[in-house]
C-alpha positions as CSV (number, residue, x, y, z in Angstrom):
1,X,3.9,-15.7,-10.5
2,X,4.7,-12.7,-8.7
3,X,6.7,-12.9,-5.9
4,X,4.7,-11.5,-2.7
5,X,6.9,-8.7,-0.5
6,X,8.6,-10.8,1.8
7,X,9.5,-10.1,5.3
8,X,13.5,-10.1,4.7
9,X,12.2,-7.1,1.7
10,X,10.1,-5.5,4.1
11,X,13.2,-5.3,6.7
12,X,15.0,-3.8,4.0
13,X,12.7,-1.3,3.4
14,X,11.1,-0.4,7.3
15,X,12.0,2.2,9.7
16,X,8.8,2.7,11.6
17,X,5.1,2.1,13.1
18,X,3.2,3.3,16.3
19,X,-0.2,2.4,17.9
20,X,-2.4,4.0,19.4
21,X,-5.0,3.8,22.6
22,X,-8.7,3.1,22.5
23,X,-9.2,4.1,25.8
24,X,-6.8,6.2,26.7
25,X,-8.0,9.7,28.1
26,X,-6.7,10.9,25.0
27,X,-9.3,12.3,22.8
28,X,-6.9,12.0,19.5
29,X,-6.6,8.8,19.2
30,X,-8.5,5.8,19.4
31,X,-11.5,3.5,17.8
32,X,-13.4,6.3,15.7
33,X,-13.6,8.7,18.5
34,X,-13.8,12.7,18.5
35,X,-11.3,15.4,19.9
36,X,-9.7,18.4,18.7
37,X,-5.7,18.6,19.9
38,X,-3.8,21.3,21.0
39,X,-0.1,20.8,19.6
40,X,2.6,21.4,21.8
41,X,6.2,21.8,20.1
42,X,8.2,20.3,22.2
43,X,12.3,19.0,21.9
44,X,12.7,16.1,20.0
45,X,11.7,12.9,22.0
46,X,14.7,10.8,23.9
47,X,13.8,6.7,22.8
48,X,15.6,3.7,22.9
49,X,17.4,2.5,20.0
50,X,14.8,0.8,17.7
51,X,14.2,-3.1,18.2
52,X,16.2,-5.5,16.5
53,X,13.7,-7.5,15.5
54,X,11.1,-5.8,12.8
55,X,9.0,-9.0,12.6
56,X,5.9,-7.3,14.4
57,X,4.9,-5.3,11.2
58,X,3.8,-8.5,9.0
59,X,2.4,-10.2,12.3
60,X,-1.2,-10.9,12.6
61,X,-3.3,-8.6,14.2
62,X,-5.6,-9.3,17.5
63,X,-8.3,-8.0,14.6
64,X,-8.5,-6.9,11.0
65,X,-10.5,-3.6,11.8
66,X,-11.9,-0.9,9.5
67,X,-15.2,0.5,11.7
68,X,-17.8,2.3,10.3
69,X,-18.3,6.1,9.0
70,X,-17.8,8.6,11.8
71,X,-17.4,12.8,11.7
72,X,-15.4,14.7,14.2
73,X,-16.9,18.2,13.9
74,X,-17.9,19.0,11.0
75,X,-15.9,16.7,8.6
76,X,-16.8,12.7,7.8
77,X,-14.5,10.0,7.4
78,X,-15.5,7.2,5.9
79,X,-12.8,4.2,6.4
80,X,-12.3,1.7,4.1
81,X,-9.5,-0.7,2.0
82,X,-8.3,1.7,0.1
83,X,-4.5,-0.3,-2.0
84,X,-4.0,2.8,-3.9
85,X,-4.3,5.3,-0.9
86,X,-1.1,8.1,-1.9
87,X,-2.1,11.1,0.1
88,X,0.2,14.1,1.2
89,X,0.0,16.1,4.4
90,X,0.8,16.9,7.6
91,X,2.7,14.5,10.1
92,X,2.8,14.3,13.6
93,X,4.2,12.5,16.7
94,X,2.0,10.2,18.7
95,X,2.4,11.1,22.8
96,X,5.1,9.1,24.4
97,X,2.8,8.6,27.7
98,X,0.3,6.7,24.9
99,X,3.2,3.7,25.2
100,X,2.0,1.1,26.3
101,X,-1.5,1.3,25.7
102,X,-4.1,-0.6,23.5
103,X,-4.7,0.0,19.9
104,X,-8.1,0.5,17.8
105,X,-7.0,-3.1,16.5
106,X,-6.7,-4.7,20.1
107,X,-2.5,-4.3,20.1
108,X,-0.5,-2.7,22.5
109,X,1.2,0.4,21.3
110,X,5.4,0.1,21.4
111,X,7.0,3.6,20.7
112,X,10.0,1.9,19.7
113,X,8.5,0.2,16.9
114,X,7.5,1.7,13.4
115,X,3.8,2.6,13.6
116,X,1.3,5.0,12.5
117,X,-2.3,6.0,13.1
118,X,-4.9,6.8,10.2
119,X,-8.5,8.0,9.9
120,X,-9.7,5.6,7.5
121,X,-7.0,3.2,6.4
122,X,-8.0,-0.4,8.0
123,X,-5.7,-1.8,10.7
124,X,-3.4,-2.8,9.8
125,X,-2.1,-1.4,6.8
126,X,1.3,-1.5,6.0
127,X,2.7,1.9,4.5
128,X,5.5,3.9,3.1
129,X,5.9,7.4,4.9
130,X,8.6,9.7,3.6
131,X,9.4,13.4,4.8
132,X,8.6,15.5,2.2
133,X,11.2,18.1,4.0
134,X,14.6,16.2,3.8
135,X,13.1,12.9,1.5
136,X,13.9,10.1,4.2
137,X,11.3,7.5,4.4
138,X,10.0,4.7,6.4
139,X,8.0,1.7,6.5
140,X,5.2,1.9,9.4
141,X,2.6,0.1,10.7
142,X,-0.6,1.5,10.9
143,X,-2.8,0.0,14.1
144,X,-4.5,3.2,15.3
145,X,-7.0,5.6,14.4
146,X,-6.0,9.3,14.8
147,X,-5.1,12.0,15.0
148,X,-9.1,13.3,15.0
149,X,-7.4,16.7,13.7
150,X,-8.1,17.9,10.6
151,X,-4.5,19.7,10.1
152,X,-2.8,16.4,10.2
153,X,-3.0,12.7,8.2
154,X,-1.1,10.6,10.6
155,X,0.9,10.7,13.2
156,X,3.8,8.3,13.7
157,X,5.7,6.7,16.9
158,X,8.1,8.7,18.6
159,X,11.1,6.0,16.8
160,X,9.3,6.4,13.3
161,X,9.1,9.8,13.4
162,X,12.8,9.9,14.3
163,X,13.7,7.4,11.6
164,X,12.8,10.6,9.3
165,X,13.9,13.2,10.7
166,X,10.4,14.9,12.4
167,X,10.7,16.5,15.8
168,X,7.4,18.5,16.0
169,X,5.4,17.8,12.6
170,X,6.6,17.6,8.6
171,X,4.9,17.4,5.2
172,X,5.1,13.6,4.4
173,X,3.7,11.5,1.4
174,X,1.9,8.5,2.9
175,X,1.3,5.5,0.6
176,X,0.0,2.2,1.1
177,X,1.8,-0.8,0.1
178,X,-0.4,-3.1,-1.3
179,X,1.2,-6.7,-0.9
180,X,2.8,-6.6,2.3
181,X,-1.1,-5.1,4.0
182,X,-2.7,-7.8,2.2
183,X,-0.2,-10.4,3.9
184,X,-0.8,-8.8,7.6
185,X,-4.4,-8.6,6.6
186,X,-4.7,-12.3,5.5
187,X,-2.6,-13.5,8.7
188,X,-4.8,-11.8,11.0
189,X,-8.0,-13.2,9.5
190,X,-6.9,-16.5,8.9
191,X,-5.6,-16.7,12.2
192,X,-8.9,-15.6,13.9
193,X,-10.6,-17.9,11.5
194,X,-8.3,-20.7,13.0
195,X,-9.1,-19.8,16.2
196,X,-12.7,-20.6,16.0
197,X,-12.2,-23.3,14.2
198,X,-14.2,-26.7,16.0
199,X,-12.0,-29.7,16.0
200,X,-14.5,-32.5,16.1
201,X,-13.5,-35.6,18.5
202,X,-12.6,-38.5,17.1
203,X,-14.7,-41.3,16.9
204,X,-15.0,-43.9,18.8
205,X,-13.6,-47.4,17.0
206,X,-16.6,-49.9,16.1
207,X,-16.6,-53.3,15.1
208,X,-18.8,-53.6,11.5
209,X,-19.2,-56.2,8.5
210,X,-16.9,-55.7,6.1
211,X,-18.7,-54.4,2.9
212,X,-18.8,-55.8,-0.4
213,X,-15.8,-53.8,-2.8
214,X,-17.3,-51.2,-5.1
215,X,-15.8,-50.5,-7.8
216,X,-14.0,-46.8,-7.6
217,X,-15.3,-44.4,-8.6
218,X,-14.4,-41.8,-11.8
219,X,-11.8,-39.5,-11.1
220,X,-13.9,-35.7,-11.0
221,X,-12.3,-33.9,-13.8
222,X,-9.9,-31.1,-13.0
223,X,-10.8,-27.5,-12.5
224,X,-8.5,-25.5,-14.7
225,X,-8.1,-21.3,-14.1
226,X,-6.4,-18.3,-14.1
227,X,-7.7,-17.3,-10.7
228,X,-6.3,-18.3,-6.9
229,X,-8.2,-17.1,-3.9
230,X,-5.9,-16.5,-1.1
231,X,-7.7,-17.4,2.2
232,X,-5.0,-16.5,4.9
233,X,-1.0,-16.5,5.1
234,X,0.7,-17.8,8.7
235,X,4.2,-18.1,10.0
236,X,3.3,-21.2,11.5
237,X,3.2,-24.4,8.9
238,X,0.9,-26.0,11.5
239,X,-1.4,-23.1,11.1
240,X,-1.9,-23.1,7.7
241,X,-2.4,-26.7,7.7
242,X,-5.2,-26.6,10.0
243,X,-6.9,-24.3,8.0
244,X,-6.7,-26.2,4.8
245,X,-8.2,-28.9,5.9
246,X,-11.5,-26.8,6.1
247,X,-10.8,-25.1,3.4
248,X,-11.2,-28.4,0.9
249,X,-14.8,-27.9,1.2
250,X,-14.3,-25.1,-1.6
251,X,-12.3,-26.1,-4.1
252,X,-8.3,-27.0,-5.0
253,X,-6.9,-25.5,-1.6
254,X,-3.2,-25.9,-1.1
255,X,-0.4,-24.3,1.3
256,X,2.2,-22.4,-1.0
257,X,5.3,-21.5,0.9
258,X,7.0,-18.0,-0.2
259,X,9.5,-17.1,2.0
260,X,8.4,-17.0,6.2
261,X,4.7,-17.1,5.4
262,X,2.8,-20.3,4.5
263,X,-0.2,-18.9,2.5
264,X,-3.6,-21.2,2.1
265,X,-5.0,-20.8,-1.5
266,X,-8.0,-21.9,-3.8
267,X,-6.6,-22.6,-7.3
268,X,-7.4,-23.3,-10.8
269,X,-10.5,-21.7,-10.6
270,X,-12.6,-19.6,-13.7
271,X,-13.6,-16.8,-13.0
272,X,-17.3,-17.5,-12.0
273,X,-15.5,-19.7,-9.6
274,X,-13.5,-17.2,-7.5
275,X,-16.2,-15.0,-7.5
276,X,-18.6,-18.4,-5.5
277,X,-15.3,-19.1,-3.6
278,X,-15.3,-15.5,-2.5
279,X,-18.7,-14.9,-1.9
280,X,-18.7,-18.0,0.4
281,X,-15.6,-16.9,2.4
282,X,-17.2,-13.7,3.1
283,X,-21.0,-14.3,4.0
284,X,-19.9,-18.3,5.5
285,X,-17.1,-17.8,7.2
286,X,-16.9,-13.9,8.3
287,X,-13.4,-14.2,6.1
288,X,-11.6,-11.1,3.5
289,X,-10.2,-13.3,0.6
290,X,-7.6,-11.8,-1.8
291,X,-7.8,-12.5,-5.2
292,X,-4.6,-13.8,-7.5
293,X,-4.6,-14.0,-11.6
294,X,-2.1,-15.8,-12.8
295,X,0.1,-15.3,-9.6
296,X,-0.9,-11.2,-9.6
297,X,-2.7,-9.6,-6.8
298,X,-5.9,-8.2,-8.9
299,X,-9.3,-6.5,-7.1
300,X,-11.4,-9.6,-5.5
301,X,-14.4,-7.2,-6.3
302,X,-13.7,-7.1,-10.1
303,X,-15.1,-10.7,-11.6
């Protein structure tokens, strides 16, 4: 099987991500909204050494949030999950007076963490951004829609954009990194899932007559596959537990552990089973399953 990006590779790998605000005056940035942005060159931007710890850009989200089609003028953008998104363009820095402020996704934007903003990726999306000008990249963490310019792709937190080297606006490649987005992806939906989760009170004790012993019954035969349905992926053992409990109700679910993330899967299922197991996730329970074949990460759309 192979081995999912793990948070220690990720580390390896990151330099940046930035949010950006819904609601914040600004008319670049924010949940599908519409502006046109006058860029200011301006010296490059005094920040605080970067944060220590990097664990924010696998963390689950307040949402999982792609939004519907918008235009801004006279061009449409049409988000969607998009793992083989490798686009090239113009870069820019997100306003420093944004910090602080609250995300398309529901976070709050930290200049001194690695993020981005994108028109139509979903949030979040983890991705690779490397200057095209000097070839330094960074890992980022896209949480924002913006910048609702057509002369730029993304723009990046004041510390991301640092990381490589950009002090007004560069050429950069921007591609998605398919694993580590579908962890963050999973984590924030299985934790929202969690979250709403009913926990039903235990019963009450009651005396009854013992019953007569039956004899047991057969053993049901076991399901045997190349497919896994991955149903969410937590930091907390406790939170993947909870969910598998529920999760029973659809088949073989277990918790694998690979490395910080306990991920709750569906196995040894055909594939006319993942595609029921899917189907039920999405129109039952409001959830994005990913889909595994023998242990690789494989379109959930293509059974």
């Amino acid at each position: 099987m192979k081995k999912l990006v793990s948070l220690a590779v990720l580390t390896a790998l990151m330099t940046g991500c930035a949010d950006l605000s819904q609601t914040n005056g600004n008319g670049d940035y924010g949940s599908d909204g519409i502006g046109e942005e006058t860029l200011v060159a301006e010296t490059k931007p005094a920040t605080p050494a970067p944060e220590a710890d990097d664990s924010y850009l696998l963390a689950a989200a307040p949402r999982y949030y792609i939004g519907n089609a918008y235009k801004v003028e006279d061009t449409q953008y049409i988000p969607a999950e998009d793992w083989t998104y490798n686009q090239v363009g113009m870069a820019g820095i997100i306003p420093t007076e944004l910090n602080g402020t609250k995300t398309s996704n529901g976070e709050t934007y930290n200049m001194n963490q690695m993020l981005a903003t994108s028109k139509t990726l979903p949030l979040p999306t983890i991705a690779k951004v490397t200057n095209l000008e000097n070839g330094e990249s960074v890992v980022v963490r896209i949480n924002n829609r913006g910048p609702f310019v057509n002369t730029r792709i993304m723009d990046l937190s004041a510390s991301a954009a640092e990381k490589i080297g950009i002090t007004n606006q560069s050429k950069v490649q921007v591609q998605v990194m398919p694993e580590p987005s579908m962890l963050v992806k999973n984590a924030t939906v299985g934790k929202n899932a969690a979250a709403t989760t009913e926990v039903e009170p235990a019963a009450k004790p009651q005396v009854v007559a013992e019953p007569a012993p039956t004899p047991a019954p057969a053993p049901a035969p076991v399901a045997t596959g190349d497919y896994s349905v991955q149903v969410a992926a937590f930091y907390a053992e406790d939170s993947a537990n909870t969910l598998l409990q529920k999760m029973r109700n659809y088949g073989d679910a277990i918790v694998v552990k690979e490395g910080d993330m306990y991920k709750v899967r569906i196995v040894n299922l055909d594939a006319a089973g993942a595609r029921r197991v899917i189907d039920a996730l999405r129109n039952g329970e409001g959830m994005a399953p990913g889909l595994l074949k023998n242990g690789r990460w494989v379109n959930a759309d293509s059974i």
